[in-house]
Predicted model as a PDB file, atoms N, CA, C, CB and O in Angstrom, pLDDT in the B-factor column:
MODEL        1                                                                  
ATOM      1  N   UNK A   1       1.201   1.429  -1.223  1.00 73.00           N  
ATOM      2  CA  UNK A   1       0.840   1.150   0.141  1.00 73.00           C  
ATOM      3  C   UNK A   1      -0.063   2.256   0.658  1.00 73.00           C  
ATOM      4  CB  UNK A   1       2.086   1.003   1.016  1.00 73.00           C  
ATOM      5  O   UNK A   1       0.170   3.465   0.629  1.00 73.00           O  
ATOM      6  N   UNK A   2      -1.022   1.699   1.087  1.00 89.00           N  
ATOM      7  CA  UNK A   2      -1.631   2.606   1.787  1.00 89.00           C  
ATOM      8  C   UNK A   2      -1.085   3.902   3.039  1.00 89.00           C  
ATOM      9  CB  UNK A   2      -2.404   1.753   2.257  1.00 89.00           C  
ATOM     10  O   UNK A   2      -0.026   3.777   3.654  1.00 89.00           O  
ATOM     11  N   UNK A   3      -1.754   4.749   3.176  1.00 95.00           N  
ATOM     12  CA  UNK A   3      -0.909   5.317   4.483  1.00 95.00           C  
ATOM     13  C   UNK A   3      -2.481   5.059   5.416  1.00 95.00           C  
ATOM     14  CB  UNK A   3      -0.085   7.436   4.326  1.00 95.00           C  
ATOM     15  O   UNK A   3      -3.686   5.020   5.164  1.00 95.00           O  
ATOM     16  N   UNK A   4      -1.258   4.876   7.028  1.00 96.00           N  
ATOM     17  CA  UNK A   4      -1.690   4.332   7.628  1.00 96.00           C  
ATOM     18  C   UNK A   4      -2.187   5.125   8.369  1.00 96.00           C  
ATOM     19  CB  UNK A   4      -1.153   3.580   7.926  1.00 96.00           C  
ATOM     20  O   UNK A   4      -1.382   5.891   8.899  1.00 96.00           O  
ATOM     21  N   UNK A   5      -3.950   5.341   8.805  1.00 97.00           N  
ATOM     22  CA  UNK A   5      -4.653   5.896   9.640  1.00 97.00           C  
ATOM     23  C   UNK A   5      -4.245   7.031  10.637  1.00 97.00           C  
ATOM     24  CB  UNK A   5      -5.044   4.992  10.172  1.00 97.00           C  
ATOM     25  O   UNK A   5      -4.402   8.250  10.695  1.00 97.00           O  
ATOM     26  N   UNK A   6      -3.598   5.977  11.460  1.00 98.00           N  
ATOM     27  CA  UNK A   6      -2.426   7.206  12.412  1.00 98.00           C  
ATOM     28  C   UNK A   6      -1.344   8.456  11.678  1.00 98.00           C  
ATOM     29  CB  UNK A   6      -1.126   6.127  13.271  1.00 98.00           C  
ATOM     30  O   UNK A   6      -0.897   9.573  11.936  1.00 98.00           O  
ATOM     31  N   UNK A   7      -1.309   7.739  10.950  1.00 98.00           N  
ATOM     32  CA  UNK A   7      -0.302   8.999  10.307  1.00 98.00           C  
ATOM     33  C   UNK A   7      -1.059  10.287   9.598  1.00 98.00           C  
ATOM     34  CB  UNK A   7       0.719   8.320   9.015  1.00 98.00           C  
ATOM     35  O   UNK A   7      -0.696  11.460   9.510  1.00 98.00           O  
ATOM     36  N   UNK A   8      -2.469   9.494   9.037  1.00 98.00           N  
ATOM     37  CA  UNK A   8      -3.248  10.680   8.400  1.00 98.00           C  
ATOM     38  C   UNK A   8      -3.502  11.347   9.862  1.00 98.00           C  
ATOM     39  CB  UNK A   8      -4.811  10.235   7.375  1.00 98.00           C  
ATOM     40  O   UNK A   8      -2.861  12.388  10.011  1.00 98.00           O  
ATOM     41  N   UNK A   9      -4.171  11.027  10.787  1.00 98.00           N  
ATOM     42  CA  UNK A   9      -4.435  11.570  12.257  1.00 98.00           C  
ATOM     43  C   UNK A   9      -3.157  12.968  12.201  1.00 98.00           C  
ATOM     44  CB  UNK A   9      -4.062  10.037  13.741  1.00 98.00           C  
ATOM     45  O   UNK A   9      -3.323  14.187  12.193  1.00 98.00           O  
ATOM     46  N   UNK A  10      -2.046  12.225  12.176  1.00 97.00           N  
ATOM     47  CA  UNK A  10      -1.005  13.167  12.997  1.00 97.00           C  
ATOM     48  C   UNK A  10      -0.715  14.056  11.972  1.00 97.00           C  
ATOM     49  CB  UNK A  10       0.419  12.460  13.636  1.00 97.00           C  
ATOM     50  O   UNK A  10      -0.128  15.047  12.406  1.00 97.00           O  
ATOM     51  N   UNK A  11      -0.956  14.077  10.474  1.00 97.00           N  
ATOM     52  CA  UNK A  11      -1.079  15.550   9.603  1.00 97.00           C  
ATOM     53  C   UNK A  11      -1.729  16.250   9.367  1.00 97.00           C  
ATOM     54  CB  UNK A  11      -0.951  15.695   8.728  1.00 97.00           C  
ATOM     55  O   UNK A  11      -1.482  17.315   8.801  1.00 97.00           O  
ATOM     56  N   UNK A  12      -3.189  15.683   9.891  1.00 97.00           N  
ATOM     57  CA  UNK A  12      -4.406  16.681  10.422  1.00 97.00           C  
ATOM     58  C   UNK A  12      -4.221  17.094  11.585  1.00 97.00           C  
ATOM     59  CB  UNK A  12      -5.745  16.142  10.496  1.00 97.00           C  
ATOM     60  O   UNK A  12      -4.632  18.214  11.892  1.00 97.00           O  
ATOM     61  N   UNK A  13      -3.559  16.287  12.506  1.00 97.00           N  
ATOM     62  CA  UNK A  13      -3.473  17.506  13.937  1.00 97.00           C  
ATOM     63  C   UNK A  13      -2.207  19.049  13.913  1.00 97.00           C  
ATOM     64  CB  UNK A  13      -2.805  16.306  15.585  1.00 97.00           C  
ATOM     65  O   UNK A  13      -2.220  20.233  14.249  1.00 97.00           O  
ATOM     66  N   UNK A  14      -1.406  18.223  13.395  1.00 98.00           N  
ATOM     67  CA  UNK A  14      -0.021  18.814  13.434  1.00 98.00           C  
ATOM     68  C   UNK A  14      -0.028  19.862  12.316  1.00 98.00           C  
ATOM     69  CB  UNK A  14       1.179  17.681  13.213  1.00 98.00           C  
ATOM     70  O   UNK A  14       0.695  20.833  12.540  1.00 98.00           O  
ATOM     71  N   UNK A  15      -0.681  19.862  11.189  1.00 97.00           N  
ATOM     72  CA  UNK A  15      -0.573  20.814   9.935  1.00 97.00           C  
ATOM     73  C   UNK A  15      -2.003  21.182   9.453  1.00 97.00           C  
ATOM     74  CB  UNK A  15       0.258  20.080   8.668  1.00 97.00           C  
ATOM     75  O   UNK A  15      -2.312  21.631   8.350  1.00 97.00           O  
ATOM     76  N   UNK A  16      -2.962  20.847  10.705  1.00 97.00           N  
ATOM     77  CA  UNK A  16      -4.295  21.004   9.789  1.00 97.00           C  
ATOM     78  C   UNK A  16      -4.512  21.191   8.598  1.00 97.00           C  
ATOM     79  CB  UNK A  16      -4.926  21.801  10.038  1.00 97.00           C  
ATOM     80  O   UNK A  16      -4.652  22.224   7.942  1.00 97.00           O  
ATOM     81  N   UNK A  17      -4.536  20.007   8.309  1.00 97.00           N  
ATOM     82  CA  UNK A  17      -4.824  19.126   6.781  1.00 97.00           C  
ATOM     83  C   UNK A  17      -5.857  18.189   6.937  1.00 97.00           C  
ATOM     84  CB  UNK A  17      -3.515  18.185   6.202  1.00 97.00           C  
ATOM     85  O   UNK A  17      -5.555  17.008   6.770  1.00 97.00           O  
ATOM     86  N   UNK A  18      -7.584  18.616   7.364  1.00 97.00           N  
ATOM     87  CA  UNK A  18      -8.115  17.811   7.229  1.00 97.00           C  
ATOM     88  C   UNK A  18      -8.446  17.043   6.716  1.00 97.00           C  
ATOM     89  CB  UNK A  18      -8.417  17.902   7.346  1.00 97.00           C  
ATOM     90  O   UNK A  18      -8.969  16.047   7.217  1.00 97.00           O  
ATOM     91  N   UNK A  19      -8.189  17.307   5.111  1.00 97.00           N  
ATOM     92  CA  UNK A  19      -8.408  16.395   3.706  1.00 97.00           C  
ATOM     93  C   UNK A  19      -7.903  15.078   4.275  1.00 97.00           C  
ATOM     94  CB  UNK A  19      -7.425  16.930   2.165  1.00 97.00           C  
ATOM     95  O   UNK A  19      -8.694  14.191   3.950  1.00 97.00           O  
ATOM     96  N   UNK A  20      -7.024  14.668   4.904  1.00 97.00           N  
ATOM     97  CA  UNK A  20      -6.511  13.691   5.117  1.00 97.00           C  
ATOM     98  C   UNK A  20      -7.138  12.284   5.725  1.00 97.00           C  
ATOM     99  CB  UNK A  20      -5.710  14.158   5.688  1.00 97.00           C  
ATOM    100  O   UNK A  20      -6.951  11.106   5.419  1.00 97.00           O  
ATOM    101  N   UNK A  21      -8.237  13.140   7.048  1.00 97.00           N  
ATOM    102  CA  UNK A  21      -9.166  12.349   7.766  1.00 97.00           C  
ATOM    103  C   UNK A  21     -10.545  12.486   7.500  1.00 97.00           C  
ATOM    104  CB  UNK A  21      -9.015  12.547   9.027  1.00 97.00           C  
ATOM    105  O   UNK A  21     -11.402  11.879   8.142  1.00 97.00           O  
ATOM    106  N   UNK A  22     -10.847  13.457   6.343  1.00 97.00           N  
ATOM    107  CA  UNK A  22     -12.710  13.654   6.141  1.00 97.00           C  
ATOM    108  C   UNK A  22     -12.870  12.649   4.932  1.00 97.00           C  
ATOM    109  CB  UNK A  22     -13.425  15.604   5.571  1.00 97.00           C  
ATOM    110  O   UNK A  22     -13.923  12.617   4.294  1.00 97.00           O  
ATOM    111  N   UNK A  23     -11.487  11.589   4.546  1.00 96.00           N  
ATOM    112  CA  UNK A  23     -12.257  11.249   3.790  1.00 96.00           C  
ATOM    113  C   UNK A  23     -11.885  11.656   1.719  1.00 96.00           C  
ATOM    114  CB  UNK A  23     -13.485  11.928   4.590  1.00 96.00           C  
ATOM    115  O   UNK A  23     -11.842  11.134   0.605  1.00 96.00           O  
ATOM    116  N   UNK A  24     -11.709  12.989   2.490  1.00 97.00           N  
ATOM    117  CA  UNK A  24     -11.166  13.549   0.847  1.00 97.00           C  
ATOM    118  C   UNK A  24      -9.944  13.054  -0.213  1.00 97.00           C  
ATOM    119  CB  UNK A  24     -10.698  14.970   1.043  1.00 97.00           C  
ATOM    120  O   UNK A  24      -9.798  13.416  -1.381  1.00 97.00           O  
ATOM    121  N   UNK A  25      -9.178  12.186   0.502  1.00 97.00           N  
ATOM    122  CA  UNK A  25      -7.526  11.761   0.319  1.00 97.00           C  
ATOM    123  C   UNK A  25      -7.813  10.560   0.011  1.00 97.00           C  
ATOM    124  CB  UNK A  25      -6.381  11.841   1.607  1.00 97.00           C  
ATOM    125  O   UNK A  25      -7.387  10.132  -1.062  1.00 97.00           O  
ATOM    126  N   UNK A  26      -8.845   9.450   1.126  1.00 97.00           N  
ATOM    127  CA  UNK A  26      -8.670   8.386   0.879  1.00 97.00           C  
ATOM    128  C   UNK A  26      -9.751   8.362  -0.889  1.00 97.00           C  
ATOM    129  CB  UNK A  26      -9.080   7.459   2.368  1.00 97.00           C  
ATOM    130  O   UNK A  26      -9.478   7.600  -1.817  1.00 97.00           O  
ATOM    131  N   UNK A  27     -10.648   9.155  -0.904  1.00 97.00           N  
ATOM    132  CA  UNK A  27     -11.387   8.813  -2.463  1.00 97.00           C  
ATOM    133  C   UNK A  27      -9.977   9.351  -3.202  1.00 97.00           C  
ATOM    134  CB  UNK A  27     -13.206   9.927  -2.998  1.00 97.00           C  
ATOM    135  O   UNK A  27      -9.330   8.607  -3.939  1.00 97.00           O  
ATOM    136  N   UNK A  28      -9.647  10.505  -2.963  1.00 97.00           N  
ATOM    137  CA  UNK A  28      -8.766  10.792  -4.338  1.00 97.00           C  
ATOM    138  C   UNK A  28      -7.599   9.368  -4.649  1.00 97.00           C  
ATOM    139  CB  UNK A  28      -7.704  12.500  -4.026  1.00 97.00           C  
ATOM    140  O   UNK A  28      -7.390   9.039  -5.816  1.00 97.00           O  
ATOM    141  N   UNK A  29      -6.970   8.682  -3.588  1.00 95.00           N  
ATOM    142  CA  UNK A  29      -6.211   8.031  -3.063  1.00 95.00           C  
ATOM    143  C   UNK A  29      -6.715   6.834  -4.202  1.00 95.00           C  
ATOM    144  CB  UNK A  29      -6.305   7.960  -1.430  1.00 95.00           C  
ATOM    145  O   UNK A  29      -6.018   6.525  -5.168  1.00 95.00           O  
ATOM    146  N   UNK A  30      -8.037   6.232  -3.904  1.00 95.00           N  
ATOM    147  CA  UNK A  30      -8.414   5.317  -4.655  1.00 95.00           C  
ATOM    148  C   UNK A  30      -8.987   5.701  -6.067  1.00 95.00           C  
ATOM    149  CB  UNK A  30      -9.241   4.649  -3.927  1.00 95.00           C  
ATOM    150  O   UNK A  30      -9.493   4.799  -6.735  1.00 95.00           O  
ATOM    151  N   UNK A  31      -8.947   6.801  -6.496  1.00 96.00           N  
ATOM    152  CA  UNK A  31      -9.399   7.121  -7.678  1.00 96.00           C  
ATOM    153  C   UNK A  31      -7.916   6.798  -8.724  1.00 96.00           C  
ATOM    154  CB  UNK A  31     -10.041   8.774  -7.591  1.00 96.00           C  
ATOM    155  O   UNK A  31      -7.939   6.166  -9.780  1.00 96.00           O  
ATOM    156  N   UNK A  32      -6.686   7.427  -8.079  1.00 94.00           N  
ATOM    157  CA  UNK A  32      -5.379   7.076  -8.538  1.00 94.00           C  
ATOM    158  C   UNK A  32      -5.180   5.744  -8.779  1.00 94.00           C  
ATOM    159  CB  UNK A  32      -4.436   7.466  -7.695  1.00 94.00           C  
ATOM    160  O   UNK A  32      -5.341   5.295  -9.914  1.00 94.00           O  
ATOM    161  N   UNK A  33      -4.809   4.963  -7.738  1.00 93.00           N  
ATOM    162  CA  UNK A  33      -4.959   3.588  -8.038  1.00 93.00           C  
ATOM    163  C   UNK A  33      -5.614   3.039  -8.820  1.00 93.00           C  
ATOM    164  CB  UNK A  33      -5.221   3.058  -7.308  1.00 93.00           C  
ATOM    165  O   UNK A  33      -5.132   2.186  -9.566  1.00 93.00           O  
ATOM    166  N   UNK A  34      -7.018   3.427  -8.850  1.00 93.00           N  
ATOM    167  CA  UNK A  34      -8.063   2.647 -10.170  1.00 93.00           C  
ATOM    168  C   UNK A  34      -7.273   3.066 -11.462  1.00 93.00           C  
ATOM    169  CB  UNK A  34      -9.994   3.373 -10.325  1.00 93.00           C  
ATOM    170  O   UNK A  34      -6.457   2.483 -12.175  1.00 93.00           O  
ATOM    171  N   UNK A  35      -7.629   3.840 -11.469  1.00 94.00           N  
ATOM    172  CA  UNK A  35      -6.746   4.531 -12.801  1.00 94.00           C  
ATOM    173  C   UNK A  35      -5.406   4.349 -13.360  1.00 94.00           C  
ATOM    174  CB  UNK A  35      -6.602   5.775 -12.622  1.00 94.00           C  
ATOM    175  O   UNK A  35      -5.161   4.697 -14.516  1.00 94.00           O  
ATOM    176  N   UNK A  36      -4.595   3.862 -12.656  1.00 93.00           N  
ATOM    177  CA  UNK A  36      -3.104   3.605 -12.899  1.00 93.00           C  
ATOM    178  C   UNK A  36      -3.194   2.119 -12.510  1.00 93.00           C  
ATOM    179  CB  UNK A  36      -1.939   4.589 -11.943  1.00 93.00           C  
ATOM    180  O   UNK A  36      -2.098   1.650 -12.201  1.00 93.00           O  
ATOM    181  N   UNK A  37      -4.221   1.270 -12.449  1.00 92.00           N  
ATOM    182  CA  UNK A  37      -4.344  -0.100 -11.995  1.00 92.00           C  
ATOM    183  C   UNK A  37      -3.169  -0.923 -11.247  1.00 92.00           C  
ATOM    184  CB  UNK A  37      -4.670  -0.797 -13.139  1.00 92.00           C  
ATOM    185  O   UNK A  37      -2.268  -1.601 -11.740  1.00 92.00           O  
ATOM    186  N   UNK A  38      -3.546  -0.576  -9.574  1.00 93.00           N  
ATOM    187  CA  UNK A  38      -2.687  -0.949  -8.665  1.00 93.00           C  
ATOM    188  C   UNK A  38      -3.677  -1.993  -7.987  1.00 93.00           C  
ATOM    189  CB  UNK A  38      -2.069   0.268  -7.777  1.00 93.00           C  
ATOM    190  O   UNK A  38      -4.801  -1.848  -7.507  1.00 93.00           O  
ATOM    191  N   UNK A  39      -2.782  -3.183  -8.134  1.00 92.00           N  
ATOM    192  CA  UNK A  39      -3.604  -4.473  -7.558  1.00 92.00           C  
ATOM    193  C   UNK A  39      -2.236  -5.318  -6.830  1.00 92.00           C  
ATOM    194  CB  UNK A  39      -4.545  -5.556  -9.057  1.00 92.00           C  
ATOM    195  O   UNK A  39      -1.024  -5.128  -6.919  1.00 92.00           O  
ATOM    196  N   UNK A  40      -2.793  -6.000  -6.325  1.00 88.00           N  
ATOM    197  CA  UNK A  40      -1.378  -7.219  -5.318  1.00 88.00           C  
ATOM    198  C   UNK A  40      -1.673  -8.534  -6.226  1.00 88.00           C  
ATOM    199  CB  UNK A  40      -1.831  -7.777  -2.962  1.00 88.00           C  
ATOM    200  O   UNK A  40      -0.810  -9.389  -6.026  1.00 88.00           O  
ATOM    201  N   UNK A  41      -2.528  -8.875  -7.044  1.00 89.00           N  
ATOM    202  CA  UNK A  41      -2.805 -10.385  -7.667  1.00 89.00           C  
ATOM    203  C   UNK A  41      -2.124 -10.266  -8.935  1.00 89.00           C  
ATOM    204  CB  UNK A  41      -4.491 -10.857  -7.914  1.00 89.00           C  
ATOM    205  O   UNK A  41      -2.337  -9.251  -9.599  1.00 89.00           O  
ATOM    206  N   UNK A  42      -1.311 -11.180  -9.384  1.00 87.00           N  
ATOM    207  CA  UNK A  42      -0.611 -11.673 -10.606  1.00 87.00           C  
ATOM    208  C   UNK A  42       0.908 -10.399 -10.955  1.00 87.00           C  
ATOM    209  CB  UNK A  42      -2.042 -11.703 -12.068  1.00 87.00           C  
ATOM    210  O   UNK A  42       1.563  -9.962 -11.901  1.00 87.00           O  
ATOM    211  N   UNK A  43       0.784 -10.259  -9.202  1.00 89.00           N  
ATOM    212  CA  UNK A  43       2.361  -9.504  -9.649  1.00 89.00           C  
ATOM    213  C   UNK A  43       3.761 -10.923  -9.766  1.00 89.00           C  
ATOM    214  CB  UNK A  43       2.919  -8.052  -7.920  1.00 89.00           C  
ATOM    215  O   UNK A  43       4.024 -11.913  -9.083  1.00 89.00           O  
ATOM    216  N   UNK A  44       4.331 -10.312 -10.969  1.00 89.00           N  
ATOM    217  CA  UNK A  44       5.217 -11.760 -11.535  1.00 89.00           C  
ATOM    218  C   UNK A  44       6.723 -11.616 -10.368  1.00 89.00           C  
ATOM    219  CB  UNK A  44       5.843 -11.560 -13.835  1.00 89.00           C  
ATOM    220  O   UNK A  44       7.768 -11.480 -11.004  1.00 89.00           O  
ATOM    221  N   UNK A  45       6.846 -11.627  -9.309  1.00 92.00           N  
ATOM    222  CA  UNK A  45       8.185 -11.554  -8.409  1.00 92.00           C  
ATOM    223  C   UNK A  45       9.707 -11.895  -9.275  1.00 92.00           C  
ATOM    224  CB  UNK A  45       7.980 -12.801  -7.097  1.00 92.00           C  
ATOM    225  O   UNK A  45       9.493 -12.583 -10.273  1.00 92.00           O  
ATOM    226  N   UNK A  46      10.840 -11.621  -9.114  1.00 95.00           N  
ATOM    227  CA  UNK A  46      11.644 -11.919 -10.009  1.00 95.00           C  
ATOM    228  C   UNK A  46      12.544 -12.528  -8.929  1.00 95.00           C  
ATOM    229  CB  UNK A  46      12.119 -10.784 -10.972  1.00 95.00           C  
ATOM    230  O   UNK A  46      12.519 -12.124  -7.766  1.00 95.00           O  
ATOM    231  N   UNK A  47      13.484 -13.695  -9.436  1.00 96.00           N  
ATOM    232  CA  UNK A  47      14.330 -14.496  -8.495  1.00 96.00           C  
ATOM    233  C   UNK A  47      14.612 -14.268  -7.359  1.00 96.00           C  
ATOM    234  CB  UNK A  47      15.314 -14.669  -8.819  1.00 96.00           C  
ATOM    235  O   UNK A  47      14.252 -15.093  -6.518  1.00 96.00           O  
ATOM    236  N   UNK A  48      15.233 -13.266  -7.003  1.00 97.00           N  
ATOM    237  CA  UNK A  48      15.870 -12.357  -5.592  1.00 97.00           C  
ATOM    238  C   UNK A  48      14.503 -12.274  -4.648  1.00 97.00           C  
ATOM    239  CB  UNK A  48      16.540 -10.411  -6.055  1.00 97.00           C  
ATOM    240  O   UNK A  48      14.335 -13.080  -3.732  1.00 97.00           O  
ATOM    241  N   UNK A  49      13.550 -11.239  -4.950  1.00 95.00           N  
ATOM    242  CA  UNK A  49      12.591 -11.644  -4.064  1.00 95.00           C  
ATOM    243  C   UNK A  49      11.724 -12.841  -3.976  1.00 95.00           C  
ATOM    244  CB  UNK A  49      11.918 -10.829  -4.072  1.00 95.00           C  
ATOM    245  O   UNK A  49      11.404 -13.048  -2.806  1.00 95.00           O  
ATOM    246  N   UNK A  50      11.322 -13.543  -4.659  1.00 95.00           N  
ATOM    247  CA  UNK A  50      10.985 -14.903  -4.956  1.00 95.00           C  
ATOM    248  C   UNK A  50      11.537 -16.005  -3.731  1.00 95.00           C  
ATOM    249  CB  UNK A  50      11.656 -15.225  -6.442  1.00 95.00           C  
ATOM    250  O   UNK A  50      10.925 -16.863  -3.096  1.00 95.00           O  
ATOM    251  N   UNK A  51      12.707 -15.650  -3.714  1.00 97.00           N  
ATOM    252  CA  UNK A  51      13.738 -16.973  -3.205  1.00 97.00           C  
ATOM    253  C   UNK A  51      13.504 -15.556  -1.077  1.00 97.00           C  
ATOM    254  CB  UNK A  51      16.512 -17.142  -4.738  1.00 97.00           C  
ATOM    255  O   UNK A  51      13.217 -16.038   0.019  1.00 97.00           O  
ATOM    256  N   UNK A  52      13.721 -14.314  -1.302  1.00 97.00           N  
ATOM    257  CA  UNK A  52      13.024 -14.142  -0.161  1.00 97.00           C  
ATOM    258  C   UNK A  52      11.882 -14.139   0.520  1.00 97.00           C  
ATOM    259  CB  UNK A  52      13.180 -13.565   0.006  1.00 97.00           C  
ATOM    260  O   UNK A  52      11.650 -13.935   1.712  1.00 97.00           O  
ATOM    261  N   UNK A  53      11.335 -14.340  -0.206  1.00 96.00           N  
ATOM    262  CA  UNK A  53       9.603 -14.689  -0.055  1.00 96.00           C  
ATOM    263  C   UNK A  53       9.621 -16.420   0.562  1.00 96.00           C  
ATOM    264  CB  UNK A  53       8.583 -14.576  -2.052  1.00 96.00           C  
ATOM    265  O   UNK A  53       9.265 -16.785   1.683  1.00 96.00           O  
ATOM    266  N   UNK A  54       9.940 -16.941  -0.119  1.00 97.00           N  
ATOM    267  CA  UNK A  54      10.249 -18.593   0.655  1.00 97.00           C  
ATOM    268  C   UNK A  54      11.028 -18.555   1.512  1.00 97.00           C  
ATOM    269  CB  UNK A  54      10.845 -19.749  -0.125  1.00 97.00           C  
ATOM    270  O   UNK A  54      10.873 -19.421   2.373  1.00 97.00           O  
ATOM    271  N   UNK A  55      12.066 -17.694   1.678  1.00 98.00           N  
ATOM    272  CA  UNK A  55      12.426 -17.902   3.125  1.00 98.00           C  
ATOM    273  C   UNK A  55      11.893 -17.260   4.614  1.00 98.00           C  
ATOM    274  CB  UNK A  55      13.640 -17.606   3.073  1.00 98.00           C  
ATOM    275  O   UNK A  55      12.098 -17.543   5.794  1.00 98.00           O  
ATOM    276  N   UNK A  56      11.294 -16.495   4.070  1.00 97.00           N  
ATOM    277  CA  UNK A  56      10.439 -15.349   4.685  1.00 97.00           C  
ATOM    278  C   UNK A  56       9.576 -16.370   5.424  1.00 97.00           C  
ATOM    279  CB  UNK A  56       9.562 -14.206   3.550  1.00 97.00           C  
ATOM    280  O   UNK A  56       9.708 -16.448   6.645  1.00 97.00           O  
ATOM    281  N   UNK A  57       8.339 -17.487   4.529  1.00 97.00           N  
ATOM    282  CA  UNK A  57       7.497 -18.288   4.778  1.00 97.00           C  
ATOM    283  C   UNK A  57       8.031 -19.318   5.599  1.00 97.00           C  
ATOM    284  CB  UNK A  57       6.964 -18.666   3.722  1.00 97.00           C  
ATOM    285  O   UNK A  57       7.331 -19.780   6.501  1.00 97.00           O  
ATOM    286  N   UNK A  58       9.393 -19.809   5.364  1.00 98.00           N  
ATOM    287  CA  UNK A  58      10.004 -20.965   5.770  1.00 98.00           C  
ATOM    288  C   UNK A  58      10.238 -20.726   7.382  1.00 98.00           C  
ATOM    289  CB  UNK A  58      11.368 -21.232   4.886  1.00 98.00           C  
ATOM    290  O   UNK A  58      10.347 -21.640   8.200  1.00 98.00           O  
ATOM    291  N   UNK A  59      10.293 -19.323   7.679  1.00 98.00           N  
ATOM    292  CA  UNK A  59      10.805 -19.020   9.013  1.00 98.00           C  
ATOM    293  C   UNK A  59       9.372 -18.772  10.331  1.00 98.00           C  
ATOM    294  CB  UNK A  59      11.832 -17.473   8.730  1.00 98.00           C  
ATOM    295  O   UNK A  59       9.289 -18.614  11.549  1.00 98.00           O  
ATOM    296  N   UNK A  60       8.501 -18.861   9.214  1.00 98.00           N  
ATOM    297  CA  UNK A  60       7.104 -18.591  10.042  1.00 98.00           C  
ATOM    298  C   UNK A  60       7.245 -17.187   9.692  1.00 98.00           C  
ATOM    299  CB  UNK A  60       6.966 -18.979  11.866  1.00 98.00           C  
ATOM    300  O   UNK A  60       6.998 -16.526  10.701  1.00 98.00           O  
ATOM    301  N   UNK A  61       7.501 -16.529   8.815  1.00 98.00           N  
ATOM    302  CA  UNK A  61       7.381 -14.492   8.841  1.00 98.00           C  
ATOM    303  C   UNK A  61       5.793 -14.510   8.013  1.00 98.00           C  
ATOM    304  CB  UNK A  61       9.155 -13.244   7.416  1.00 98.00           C  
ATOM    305  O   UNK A  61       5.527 -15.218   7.042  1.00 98.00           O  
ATOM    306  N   UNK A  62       5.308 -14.005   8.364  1.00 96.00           N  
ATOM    307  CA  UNK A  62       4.132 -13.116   7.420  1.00 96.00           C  
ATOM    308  C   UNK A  62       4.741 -12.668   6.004  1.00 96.00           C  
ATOM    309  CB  UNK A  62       3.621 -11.548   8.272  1.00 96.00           C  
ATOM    310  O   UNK A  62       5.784 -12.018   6.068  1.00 96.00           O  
ATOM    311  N   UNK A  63       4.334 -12.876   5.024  1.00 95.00           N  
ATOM    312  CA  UNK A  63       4.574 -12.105   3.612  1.00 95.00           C  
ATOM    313  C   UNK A  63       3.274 -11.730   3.152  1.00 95.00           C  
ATOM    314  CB  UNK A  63       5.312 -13.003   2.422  1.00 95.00           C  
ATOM    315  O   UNK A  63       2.243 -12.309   3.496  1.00 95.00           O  
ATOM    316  N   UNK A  64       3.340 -10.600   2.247  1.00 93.00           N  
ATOM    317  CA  UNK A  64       2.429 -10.092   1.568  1.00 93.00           C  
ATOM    318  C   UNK A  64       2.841  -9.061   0.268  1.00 93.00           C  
ATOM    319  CB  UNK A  64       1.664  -9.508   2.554  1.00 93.00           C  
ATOM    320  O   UNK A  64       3.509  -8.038   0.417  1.00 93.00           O  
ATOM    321  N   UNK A  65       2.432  -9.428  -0.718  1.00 92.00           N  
ATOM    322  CA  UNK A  65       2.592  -8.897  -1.912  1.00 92.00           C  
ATOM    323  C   UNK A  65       2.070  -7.221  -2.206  1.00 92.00           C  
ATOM    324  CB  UNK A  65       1.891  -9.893  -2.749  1.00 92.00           C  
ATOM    325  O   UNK A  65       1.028  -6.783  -2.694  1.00 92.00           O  
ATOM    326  N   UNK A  66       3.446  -6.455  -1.606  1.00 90.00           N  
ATOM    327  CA  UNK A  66       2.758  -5.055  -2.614  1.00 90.00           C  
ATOM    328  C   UNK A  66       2.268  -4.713  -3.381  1.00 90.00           C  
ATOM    329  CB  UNK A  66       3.057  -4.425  -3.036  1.00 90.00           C  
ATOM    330  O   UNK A  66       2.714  -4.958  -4.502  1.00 90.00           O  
ATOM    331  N   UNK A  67       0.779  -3.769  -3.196  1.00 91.00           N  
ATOM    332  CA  UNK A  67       0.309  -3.365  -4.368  1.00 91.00           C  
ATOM    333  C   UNK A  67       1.088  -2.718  -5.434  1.00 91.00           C  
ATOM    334  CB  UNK A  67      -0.571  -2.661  -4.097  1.00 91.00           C  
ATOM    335  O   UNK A  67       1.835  -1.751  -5.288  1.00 91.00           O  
ATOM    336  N   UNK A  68       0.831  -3.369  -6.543  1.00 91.00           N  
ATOM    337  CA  UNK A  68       1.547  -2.156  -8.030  1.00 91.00           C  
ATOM    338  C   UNK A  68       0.936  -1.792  -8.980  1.00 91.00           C  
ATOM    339  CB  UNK A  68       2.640  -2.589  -8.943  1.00 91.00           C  
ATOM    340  O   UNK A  68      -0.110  -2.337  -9.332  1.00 91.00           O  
ATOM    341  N   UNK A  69       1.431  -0.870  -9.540  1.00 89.00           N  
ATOM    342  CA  UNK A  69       0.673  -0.275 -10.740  1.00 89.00           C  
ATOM    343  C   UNK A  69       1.147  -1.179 -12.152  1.00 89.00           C  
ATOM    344  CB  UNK A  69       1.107   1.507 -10.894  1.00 89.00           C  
ATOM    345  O   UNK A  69       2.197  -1.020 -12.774  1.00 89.00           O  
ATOM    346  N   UNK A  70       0.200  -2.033 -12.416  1.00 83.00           N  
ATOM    347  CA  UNK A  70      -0.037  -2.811 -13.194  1.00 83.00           C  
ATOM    348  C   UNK A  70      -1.136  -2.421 -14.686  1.00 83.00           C  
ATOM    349  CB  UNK A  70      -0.429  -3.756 -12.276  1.00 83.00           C  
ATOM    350  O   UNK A  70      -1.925  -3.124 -15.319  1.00 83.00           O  
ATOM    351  N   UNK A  71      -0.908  -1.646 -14.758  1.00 73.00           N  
ATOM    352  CA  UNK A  71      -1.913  -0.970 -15.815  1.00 73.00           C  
ATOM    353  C   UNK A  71      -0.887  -0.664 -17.327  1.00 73.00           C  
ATOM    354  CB  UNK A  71      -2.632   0.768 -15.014  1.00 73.00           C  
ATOM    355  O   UNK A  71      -1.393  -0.145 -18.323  1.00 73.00           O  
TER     356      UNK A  71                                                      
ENDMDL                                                                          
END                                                                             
């Protein structure tokens, strides 16, 4: 999962860690992922979440498939 914008914000304000918001984190960020091949398409779900995923849909909820390292 990505981290989310605001949160990089609040560890560059709070710990000045600019790496976080110039930019430097999100390339290293995606260099990892490429490399350890983290994608959301043709992840195989196993029964338990499967059967929550349809109910998830059935109720009107939003679902979406975590990225994984599929490599």
């Amino acid at each position: 999962l990505r981290t989310p914008d605001y949160v990089k914000q609040e560890w560059t304000a709070q710990h000045g860690l600019p790496a976080f918001t110039d930019g430097t984190f999100d390339i290293a960020l995606d260099a990892v992922c490429s490399r350890v091949g983290v994608q959301s398409e043709g992840v195989a779900h196993n029964g338990a979440n499967q059967l929550m995923i349809d109910g998830c849909r059935k109720l009107g909820y939003h679902v979406e498939t975590a990225p994984q390292a599929m490599a």
